[in-house]
C-alpha positions as CSV (number, residue, x, y, z in Angstrom):
1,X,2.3,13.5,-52.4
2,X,2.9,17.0,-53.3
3,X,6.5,16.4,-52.6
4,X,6.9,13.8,-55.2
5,X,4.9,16.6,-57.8
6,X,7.9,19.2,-56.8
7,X,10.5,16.1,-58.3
8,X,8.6,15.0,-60.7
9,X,7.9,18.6,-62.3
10,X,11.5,19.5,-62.0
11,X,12.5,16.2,-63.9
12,X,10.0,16.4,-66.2
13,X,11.1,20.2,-67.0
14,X,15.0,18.5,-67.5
15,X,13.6,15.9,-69.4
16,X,12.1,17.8,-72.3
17,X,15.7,19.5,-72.4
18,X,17.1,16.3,-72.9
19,X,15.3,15.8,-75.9
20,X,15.1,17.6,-79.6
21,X,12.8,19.9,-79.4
22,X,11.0,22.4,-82.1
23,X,7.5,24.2,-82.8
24,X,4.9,22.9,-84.9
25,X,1.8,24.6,-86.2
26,X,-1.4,22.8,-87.2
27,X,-4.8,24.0,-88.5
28,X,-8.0,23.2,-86.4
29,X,-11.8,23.9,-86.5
30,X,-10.8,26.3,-83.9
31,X,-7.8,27.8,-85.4
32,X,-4.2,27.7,-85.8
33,X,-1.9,26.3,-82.8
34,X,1.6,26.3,-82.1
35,X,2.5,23.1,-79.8
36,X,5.9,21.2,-79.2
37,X,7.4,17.9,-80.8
38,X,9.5,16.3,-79.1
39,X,11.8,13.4,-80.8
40,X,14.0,11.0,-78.6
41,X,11.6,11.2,-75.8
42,X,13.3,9.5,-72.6
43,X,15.0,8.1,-75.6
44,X,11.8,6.4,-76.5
45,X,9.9,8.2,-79.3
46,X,8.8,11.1,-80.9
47,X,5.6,12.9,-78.9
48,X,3.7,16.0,-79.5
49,X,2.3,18.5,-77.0
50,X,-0.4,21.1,-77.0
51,X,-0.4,22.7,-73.6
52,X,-2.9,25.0,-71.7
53,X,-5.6,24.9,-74.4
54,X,-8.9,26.8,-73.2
55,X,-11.9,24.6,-73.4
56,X,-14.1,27.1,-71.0
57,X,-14.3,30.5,-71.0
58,X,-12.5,32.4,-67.4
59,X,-15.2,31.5,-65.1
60,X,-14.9,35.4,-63.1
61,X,-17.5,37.9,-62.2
62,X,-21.1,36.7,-62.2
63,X,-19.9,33.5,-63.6
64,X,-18.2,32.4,-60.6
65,X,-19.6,29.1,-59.1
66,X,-21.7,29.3,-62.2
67,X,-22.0,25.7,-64.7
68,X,-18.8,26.4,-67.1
69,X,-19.9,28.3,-70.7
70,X,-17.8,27.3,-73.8
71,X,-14.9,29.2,-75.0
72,X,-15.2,28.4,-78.7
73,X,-13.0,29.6,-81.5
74,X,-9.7,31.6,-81.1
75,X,-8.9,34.6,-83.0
76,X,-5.3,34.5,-83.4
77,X,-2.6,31.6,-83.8
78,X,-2.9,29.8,-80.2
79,X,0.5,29.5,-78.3
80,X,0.1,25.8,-76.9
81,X,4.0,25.1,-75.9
82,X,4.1,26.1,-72.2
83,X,1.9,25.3,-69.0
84,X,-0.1,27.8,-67.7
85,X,-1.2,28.9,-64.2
86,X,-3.7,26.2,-62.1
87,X,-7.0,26.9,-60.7
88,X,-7.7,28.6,-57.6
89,X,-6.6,26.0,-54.7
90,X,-4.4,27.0,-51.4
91,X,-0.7,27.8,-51.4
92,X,0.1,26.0,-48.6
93,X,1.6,23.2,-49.9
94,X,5.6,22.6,-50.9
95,X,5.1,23.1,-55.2
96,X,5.5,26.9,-56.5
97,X,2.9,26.8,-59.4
98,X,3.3,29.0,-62.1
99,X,0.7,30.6,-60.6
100,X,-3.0,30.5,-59.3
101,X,-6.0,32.0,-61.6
102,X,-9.5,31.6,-62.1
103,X,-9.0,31.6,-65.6
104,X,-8.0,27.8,-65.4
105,X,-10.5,25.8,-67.7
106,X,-7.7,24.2,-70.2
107,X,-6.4,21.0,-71.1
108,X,-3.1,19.6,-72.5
109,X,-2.7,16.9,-75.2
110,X,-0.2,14.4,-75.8
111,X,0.0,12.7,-79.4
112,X,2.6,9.6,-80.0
113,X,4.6,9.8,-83.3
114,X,2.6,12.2,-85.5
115,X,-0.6,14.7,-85.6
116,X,-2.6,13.7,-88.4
117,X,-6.9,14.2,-88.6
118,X,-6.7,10.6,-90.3
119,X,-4.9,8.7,-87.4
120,X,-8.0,7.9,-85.5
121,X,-6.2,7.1,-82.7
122,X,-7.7,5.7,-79.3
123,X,-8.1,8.4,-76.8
124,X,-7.8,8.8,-72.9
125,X,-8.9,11.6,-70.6
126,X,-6.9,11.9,-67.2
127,X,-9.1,13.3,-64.4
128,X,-6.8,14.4,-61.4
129,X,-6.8,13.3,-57.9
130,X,-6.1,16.1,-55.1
131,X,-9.6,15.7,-52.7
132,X,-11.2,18.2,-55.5
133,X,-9.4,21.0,-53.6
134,X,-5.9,20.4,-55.1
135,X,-4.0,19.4,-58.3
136,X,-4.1,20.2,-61.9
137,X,-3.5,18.1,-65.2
138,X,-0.3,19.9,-65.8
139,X,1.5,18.0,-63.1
140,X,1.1,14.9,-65.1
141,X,3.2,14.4,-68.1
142,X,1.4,12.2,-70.0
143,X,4.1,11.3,-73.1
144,X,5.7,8.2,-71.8
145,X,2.3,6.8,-71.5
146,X,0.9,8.1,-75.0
147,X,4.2,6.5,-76.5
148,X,4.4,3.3,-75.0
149,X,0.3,2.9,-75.7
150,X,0.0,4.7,-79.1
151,X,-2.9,6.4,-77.5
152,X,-3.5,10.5,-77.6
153,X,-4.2,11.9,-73.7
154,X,-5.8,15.0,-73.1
155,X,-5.6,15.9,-69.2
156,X,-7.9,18.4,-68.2
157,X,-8.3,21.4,-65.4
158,X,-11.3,21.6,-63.3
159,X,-12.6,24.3,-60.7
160,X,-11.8,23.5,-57.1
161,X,-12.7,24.2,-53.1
162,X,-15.5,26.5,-52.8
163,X,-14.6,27.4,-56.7
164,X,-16.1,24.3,-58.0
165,X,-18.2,23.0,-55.1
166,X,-20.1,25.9,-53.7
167,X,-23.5,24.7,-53.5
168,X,-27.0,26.8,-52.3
169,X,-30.3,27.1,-53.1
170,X,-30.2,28.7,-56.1
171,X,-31.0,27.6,-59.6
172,X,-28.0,29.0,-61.0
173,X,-25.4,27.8,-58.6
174,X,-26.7,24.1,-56.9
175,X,-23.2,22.9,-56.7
176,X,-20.8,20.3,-58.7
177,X,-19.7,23.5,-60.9
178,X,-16.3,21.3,-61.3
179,X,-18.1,18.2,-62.4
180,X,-19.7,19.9,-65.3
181,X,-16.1,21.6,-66.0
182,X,-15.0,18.2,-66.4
183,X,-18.0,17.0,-68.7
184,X,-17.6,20.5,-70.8
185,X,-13.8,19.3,-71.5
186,X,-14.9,15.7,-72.3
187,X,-17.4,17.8,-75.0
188,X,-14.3,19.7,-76.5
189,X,-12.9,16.6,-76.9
190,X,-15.7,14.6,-78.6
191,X,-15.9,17.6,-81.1
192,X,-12.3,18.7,-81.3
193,X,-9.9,15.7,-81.0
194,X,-10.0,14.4,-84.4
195,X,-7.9,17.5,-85.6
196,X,-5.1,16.0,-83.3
197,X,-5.6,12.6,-84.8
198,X,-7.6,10.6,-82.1
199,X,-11.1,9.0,-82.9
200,X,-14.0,11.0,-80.5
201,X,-15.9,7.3,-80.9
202,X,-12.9,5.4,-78.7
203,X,-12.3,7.4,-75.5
204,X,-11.8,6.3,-71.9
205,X,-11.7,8.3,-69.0
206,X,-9.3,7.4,-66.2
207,X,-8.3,9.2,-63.1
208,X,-7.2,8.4,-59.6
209,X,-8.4,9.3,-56.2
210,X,-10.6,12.5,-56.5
211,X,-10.4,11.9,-60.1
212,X,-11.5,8.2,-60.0
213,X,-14.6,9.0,-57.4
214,X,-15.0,11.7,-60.8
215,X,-14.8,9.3,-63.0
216,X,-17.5,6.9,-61.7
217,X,-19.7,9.8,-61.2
218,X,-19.4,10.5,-64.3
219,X,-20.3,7.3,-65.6
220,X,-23.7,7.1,-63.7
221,X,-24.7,9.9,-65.5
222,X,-26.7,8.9,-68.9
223,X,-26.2,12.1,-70.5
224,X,-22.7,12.2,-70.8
225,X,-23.2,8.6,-73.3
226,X,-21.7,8.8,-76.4
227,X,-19.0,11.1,-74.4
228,X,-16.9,8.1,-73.4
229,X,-16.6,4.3,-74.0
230,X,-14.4,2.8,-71.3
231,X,-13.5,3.9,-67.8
232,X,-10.3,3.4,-65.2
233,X,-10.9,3.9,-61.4
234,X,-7.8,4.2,-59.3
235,X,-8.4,4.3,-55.8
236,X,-11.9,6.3,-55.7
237,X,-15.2,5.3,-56.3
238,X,-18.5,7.2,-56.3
239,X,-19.9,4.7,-53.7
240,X,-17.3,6.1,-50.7
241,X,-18.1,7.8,-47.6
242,X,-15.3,10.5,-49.1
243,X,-16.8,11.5,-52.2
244,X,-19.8,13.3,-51.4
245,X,-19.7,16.5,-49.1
246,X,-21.9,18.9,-47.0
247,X,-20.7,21.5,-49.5
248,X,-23.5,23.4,-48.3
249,X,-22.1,23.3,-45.2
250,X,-18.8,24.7,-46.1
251,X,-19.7,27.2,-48.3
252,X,-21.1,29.0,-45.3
253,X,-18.8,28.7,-42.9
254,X,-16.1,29.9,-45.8
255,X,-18.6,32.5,-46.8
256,X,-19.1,33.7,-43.1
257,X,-14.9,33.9,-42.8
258,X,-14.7,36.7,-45.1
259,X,-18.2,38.3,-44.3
260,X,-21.0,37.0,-46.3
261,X,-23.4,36.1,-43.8
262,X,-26.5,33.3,-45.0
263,X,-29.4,33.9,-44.6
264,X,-31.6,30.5,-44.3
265,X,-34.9,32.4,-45.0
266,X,-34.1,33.3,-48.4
267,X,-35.6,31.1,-50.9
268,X,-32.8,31.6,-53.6
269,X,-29.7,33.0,-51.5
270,X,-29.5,35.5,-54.5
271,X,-27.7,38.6,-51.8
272,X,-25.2,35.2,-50.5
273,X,-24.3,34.3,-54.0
274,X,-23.8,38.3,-54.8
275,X,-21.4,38.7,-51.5
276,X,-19.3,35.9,-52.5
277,X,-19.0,36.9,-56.4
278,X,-17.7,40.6,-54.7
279,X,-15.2,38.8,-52.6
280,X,-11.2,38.4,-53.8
281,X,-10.2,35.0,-55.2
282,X,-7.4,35.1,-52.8
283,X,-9.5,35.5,-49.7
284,X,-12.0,32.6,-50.3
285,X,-8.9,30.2,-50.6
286,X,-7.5,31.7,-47.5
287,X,-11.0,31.7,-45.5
288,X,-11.1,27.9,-46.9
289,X,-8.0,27.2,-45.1
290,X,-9.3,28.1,-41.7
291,X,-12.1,25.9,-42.2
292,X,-10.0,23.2,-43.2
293,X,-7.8,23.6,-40.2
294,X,-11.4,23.5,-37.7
295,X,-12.0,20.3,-38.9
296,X,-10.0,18.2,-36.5
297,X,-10.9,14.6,-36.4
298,X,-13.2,15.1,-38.7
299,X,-10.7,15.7,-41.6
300,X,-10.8,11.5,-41.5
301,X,-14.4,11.0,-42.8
302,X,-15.6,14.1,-45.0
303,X,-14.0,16.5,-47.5
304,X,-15.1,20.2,-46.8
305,X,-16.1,20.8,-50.7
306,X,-17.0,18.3,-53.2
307,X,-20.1,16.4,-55.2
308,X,-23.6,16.8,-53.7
309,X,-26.9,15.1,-55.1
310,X,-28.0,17.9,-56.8
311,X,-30.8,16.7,-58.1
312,X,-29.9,17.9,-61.7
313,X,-26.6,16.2,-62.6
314,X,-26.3,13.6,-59.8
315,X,-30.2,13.1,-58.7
316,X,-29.7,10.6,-56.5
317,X,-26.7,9.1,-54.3
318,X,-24.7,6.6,-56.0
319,X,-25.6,3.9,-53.5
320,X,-29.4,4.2,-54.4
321,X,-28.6,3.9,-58.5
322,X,-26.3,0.9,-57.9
323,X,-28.9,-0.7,-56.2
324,X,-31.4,0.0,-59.3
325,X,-30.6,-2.1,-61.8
326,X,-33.8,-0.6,-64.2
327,X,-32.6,3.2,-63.6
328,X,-31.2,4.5,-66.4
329,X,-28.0,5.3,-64.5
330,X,-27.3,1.9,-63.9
331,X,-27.9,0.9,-67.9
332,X,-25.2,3.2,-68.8
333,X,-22.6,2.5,-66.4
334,X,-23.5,-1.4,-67.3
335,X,-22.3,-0.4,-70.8
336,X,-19.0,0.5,-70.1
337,X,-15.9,-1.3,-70.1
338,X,-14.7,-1.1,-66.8
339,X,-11.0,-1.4,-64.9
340,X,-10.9,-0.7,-61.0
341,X,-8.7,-1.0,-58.3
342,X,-6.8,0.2,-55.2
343,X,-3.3,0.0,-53.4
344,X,-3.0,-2.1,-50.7
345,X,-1.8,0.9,-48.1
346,X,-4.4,3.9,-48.9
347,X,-4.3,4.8,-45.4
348,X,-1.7,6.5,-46.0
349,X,-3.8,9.6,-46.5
350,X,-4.7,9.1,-42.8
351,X,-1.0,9.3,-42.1
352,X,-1.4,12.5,-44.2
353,X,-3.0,14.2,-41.6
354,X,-1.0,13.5,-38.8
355,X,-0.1,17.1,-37.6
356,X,-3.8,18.1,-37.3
357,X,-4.5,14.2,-35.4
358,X,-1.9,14.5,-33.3
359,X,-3.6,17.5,-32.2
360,X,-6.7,15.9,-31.1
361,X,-5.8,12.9,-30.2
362,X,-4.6,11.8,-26.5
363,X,-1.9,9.6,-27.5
364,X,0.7,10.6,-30.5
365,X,-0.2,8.7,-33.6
366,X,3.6,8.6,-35.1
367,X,4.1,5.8,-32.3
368,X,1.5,3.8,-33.0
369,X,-2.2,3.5,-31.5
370,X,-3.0,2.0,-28.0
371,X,-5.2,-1.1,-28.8
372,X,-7.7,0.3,-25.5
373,X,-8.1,4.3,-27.7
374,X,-8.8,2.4,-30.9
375,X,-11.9,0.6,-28.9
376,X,-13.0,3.3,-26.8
377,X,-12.5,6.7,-28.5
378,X,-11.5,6.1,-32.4
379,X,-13.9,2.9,-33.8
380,X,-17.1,4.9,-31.5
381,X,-16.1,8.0,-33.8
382,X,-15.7,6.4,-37.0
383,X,-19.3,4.7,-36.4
384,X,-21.2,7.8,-35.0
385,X,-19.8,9.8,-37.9
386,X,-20.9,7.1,-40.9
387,X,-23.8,4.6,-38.9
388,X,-25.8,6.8,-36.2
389,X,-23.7,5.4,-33.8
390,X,-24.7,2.4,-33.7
391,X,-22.8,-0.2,-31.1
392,X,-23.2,-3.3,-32.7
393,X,-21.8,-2.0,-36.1
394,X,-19.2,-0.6,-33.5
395,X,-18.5,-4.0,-31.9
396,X,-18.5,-5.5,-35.5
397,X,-16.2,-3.3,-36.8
398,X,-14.0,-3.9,-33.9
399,X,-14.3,-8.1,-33.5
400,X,-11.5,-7.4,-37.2
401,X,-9.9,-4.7,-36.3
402,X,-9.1,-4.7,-32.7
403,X,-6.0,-6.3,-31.0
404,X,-4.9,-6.9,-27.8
405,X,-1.5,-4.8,-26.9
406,X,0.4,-4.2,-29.6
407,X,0.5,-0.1,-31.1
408,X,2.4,-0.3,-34.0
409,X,0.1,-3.8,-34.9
410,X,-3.1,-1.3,-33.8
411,X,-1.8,1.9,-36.0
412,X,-1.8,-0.9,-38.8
413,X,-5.3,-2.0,-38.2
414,X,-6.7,1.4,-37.6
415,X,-5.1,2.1,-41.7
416,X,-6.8,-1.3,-42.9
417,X,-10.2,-0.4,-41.0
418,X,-10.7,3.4,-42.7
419,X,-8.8,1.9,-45.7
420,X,-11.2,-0.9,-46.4
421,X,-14.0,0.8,-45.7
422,X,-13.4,4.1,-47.9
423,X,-11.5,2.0,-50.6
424,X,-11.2,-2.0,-50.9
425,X,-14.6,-2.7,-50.2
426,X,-16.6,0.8,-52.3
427,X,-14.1,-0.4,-55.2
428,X,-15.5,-4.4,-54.7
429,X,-19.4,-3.0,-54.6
430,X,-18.2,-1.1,-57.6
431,X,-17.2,-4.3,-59.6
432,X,-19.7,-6.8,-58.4
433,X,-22.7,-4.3,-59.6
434,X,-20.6,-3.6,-62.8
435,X,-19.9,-7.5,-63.6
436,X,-22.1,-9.9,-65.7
437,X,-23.8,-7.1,-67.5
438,X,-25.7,-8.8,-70.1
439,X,-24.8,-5.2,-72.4
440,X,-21.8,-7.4,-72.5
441,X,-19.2,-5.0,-71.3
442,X,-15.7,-5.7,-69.5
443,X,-15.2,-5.5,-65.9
444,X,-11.1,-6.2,-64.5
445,X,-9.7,-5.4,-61.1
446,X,-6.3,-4.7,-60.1
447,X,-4.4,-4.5,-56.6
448,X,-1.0,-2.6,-56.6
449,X,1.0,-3.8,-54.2
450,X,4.7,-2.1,-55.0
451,X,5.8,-0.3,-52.0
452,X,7.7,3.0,-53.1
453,X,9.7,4.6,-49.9
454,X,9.3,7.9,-51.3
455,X,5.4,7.6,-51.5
456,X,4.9,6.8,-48.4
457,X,3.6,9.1,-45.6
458,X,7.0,10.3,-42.7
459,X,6.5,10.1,-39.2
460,X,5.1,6.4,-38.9
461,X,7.7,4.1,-38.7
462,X,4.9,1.3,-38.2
463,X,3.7,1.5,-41.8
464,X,3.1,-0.4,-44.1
465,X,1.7,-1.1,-47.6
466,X,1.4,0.5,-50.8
467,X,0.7,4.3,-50.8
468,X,-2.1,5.9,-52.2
469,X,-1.2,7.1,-55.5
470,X,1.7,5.1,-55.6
471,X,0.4,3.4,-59.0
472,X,0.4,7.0,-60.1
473,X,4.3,7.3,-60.1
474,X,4.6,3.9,-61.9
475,X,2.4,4.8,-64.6
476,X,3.4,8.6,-65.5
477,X,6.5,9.0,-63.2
478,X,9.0,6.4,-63.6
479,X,11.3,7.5,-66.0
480,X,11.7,10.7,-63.9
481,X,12.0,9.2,-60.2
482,X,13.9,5.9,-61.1
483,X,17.8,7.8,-60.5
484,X,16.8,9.1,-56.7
485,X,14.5,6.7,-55.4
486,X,14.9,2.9,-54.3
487,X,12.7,1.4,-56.7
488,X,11.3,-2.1,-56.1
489,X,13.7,-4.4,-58.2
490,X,12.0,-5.2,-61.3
491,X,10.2,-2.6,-61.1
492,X,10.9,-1.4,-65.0
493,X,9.1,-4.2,-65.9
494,X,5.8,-3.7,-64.0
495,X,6.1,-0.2,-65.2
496,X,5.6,-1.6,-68.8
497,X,3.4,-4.0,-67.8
498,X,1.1,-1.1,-66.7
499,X,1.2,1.4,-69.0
500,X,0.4,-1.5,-72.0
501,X,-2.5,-3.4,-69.5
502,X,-3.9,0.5,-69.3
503,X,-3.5,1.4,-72.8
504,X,-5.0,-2.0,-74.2
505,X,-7.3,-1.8,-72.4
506,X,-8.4,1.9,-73.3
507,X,-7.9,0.7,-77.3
508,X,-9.7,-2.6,-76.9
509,X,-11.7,-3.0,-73.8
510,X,-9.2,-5.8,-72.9
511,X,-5.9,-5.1,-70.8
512,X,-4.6,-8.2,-72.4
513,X,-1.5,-8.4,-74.9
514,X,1.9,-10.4,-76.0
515,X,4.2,-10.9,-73.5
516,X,1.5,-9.7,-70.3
517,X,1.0,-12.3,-67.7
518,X,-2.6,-13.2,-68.3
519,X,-5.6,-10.8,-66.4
520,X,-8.4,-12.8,-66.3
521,X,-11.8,-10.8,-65.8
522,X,-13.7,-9.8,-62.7
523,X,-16.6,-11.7,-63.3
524,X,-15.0,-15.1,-64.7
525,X,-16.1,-18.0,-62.2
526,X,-17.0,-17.2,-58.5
527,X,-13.8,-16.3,-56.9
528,X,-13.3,-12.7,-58.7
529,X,-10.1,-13.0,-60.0
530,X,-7.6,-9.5,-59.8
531,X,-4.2,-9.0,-60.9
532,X,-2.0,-8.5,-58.2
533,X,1.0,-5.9,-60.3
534,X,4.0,-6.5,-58.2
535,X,7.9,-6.1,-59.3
536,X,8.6,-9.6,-60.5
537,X,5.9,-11.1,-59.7
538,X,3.0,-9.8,-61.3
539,X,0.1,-12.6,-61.5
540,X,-3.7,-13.4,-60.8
541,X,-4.6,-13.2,-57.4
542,X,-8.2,-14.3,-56.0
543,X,-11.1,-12.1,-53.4
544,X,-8.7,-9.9,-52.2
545,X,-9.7,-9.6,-48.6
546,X,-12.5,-11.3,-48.4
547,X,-13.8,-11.5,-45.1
548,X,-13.3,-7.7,-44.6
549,X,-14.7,-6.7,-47.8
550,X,-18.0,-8.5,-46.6
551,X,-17.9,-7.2,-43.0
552,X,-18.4,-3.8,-44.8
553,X,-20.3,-4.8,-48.0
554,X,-22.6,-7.2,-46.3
555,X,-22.5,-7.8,-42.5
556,X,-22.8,-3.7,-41.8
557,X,-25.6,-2.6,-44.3
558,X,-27.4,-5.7,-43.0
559,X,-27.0,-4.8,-39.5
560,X,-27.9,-1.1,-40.2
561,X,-31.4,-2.6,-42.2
562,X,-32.3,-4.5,-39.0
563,X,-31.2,-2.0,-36.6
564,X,-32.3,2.0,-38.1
565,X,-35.7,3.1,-39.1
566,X,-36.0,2.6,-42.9
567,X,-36.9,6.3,-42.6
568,X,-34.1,7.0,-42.0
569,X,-30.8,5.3,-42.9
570,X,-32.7,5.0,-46.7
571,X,-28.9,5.1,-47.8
572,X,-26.3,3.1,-46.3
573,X,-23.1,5.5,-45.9
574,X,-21.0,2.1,-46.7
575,X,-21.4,-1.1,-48.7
C-alpha cells in the first residue's frame, strides 16, 4: 500500500507539471485564498485546488487528545497551492512526507471547471483508510474524479495513533478525539463550501478501509444529520471485529514506554493525562511503535488505537444499534442513501503482516499454511480471540475453511476465513439492516474483482484475489499508474465506469447513468443483487458468497446465543 502512495505522489507531482497551471484568488466568509487552476488536466479538464486549508485549530499543549476546537477566520490572504505536513503517525514506512506535525487539522478541495458561490454543485467528503494510525487526504488527488463527476471533493486530515484515540477516564479526553476531527471538518464544510461553489444540502461521505468503518460510524450518529445525505463504504464497516479498539489499553502501555505510569485508582487520570501532554510528539509515535511490534499474532484481530463506545459520541456498539430498529441511530442511518462493498482479496492486509507472523508462527507463511496448523493452532486463536473460545464456533468455522493437504489451497482459505469474517459478511449485515427502509432511501452493493499485480501483498506466491484498496487505485489513481503497471485489459473502461457509478450516485442517490451497464439495487427481489466491476465485464452478480456470509452472519451468532451466558456475550463480536 504505502508503496503505491510513493508512485502515485510522485506522478501526481509530474502530472500537475504537465498541465497549465496559474494562481487564483477568491473571497470567502473566511477570507481571501490563493489556490491553483489547473487547465488540461490529464488532458481532461480544467480543475481548481485549494490545498492544506485549516478547519481546526493546532491541537498542542493542553489540547492534545482533547475534542478539536474551531479555527475560524484567517487574518491575512490564505496560501492554499501546496500540501502541507501530515498528522503525527510513525516514519517507518517507505513515503517521505513533507513532514509530520500536530498542527494537521486541514482539508484540500477539488472544484471541476470553475469556482463560483452559485454553482451549487454536489459535494463529496473523502475519509482516509490507513488502520486510523496512517494516511492523510493529501495522498489522494481527487481532480480526475471531480472532473469526470462534476462534483467538488474536499478530503480531510484527522488525528491519529494515540493522537486521536487516547482514551481514559476523564471527561475531557474519553477517546474518538479523531472521530470528532472528522465531524468538525464535515461542519466547515456545511458552513463554508458554498463559497467554492458546492451545495452544503447535497454531500456524501465516502472513504475506504479505516475511512469506511469512519464513515458508517459516522452515519449512526443522529447528530451529525443534516451534515451529510449519502454515504460510500469501501471495505470497512462499523460492525467489524477491526473497528473498535481497547484504546484504553494502548494508551497505557504507550504511556508507560515513555514514563507516564497509570494509576487505576484515580477517578479522572487528571496526573496521566498531564504526563502525556508533557511528553514529545516524536516519542509517543516512537513508544507506539514498540507496542505495535509486541503485538504478535494479535496484530490479526485488533488495531492498538481506534473508536471505543464512549458513551458520548458512539453510546453503544454498532452491533447493538443495528439490531434496534426504534433507536434513533438506526432512523438516521435508515435515511441515507447507501453504497457498500468490498474486494474479493482483503486478506491481503494479513499478507501485510507477514514479517511480524512469520515470527510467531511455526511454519513460514510465504509458503503456504499446513492444513493440520490452520485446525489446531490458527482457527483455536481466531475463535478464543473473537467467541470465548468456543469449540463448536471453532469446528464450524473450520467444516468451510479447512482442507485436507494442500498449503498454498490452506494459505487461500485462511485469507477467505479472516476476510469474510472482518469484511464480506460486516459489509452484507451492513446492507441487509440498511435495505427496505420505508424512509425510502437507496441501498447498492458492489464487489471489485480487478486484480492489480502491483496491489497485491510480495512474498505469497499462493495469492489470490483482489487487494484491499485496490478499487482505491482505479478510482483516484489510474491515470497516474496505467504507464508502469500491467493493468487488467479494459481496465480504462471500468475506471470510467467507476468514477461516474460513484459520482451519480453522490449527485442523485442513484449510481445509474447512459452508457453504465445497469446496477440494480440491494434490496430489489430476494437474491441481493451486486455489481460485480470487472475489466470488460462489468455486470450484476447475485448473494455473493452466500453460504459463508451466513456461516458468520447467522450460523455463529446463533451458536454463540445457545452456547454463552446472555450476561455475557450481550454483543456478538461478528454477524
Amino acid at each position: 500500500m504505502w508503496t503505491f502512495l510513493i508512485f502515485a505522489i510522485t506522478m501526481a507531482a509530474s502530472s500537475k507539471a504537465a498541465s497549465e497551471i496559474r494562481e487564483v484568488e477568491i473571497q470567502t466568509r473566511l477570507g481571501s485564498i490563493i489556490g491553483l487552476r489547473l487547465s488540461s488536466y490529464m488532458n481532461r479538464g480544467t480543475v481548481f485546488q485549494f490545498l492544506d486549508i485549516p478547519y481546526g485549530k493546532a491541537p498542542v499543549g493542553h489540547f492534545r487528545f482533547q475534542k478539536p476546537q474551531s479555527y475560524g477566520a484567517w487574518s491575512e490572504t490564505l496560501n492554499a497551492t501546496a500540501l502541507g505536513p501530515v498528522c503525527m503517525q510513525s516514519p517507518n514506512q517507505p513515503y517521505t512526507y513533507p513532514g509530520f506535525t500536530e498542527d494537521c487539522l486541514k482539508l484540500n478541495i477539488y472544484v471541476p471547471n470553475n469556482v463560483s458561490p452559485n454553482s451549487n454543485k454536489s459535494v463529496m467528503v473523502w475519509i482516509h483508510g490507513g488502520g486510523f494510525s496512517f494516511g492523510s487526504g493529501g495522498f489522494y488527488d481527487a481532480s480526475m474524479l471531480s472532473i469526470v463527476g462534476d462534483v467538488i471533493i474536499v478530503t480531510i486530515n484527522y488525528r491519529l495513533g494515540i493522537f486521536g484515540f487516547l482514551a481514559t477516564r476523564n471527561n475531557k479526553v474519553k477517546g474518538n478525539a479523531g472521530l470528532w476531527d472528522q465531524i468538525m471538518a464535515l461542519d466547515w464544510v456545511r458552513y463554508n463550501i458554498k463559497d467554492y461553489g458546492g451545495n452544503p444540502r447535497d454531500v456524501t461521505i465516502f472513504g475506504e478501509s479505516a475511512g469506511g468503518m469512519s464513515v458508517l460510524i459516522q452515519s449512526l450518529i443522529p447528530s451529525n444529520r443534516g451534515l451529510f445525505h449519502r454515504i460510500i463504504a469501501q471495505s470497512g464497516t462499523a460492525n467489524s471485529f477491526l473497528t473498535f479498539s481497547n484504546a484504553t489499553l494502548a494508551s497505557i502501555e504507550v504511556a508507560k514506554s515513555v514514563g507516564c505510569l497509570y494509576n487505576p485508582d484515580s477517578s479522572d487520570d487528571f496526573d496521566f493525562i498531564g504526563c502525556l501532554h508533557a511528553v514529545d510528539a516524536n516519542d509517543l509515535v516512537k513508544a507506539t511503535d514498540l507496542v505495535n511490534l509486541r503485538m504478535g499474532l494479535d496484530v490479526i484481530v485488533k488495531i492498538p488505537f481506534g473508536p471505543i463506545v464512549d458513551g458520548e459520541l458512539i453510546r453503544r456498539h454498532p452491533l447493538t444499534v443495528l439490531n434496534d430498529r426504534t433507536s434513533s441511530e438506526f432512523n438516521f442511518f435508515q435515511s441515507l442513501d447507501m453504497l457498500a462493498g468490498t474486494c474479493t482479496g482483503e486478506g491481503s492486509l494479513v499478507v501485510g503482516f507477514l514479517p511480524i507472523l512469520n515470527k510467531v508462527l511455526s511454519f513460514n507463511l510465504s509458503e503456504g499454511v499446513p492444513p493440520q496448523e490452520m485446525k489446531d493452532f490458527l482457527i483455536p486463536f481466531f475463535t478464543q480471540a473473537l467467541f470465548r473460545d468456543n469449540a463448536n464456533i471453532a469446528n464450524m468455522i473450520c467444516s468451510k475453511y479447512c482442507v485436507q493437504s494442500n498449503v498454498e489451497d490452506q494459505g487461500r482459505q485462511l485469507l477467505n476465513m479472516w476476510s469474510d469474517a472482518a469484511f464480506q459478511a460486516p459489509a452484507r449485515l451492513s446492507l441487509d439492516c440498511h435495505s427496505s427502509s420505508i424512509q425510502s432511501s437507496a441501498t447498492y452493493q458492489y464487489v471489485f474483482f480487478d486484480e492489480l499485480s502491483y496491489a497485491e501483498p510480495k512474498g505469497t506466491p499462493w495469492y489470490k484475489g483482489s487487494a484491499h484498496a485496490t478499487d482505491v487505485f482505479y478510482i483516484f489513481f489510474y491515470e497516474q499508474l496505467k504507464s508502469s503497471n500491467n493493468f487488467t485489459e479494459g481496465a480504462n473502461i471500468l475506471v470510467e465506469q467507476m468514477r461516474s457509478y460513484w459520482t451519480n450516485f453522490a449527485k442523485t442517490g442513484n449510481p445509474n447513468g447512459p452508457h453504465l451497464p445497469h446496477w440494480r439495487p440491494y434490496d430489489e427481489g430476494q437474491s441481493h443483487p451486486y455489481m460485480s466491476l470487472k475489466s470488460m465485464n462489468t455486470q450484476q452478480g447475485f448473494d455473493y458468497r452466500k453460504s459463508f456470509i451466513a456461516l458468520w452472519n447467522q450460523d455463529i451468532p446463533l451458536a454463540s446465543r445457545n452456547d454463552c451466558d446472555p450476561n455475557i456475550c450481550a454483543v456478538p463480536v461478528v454477524g
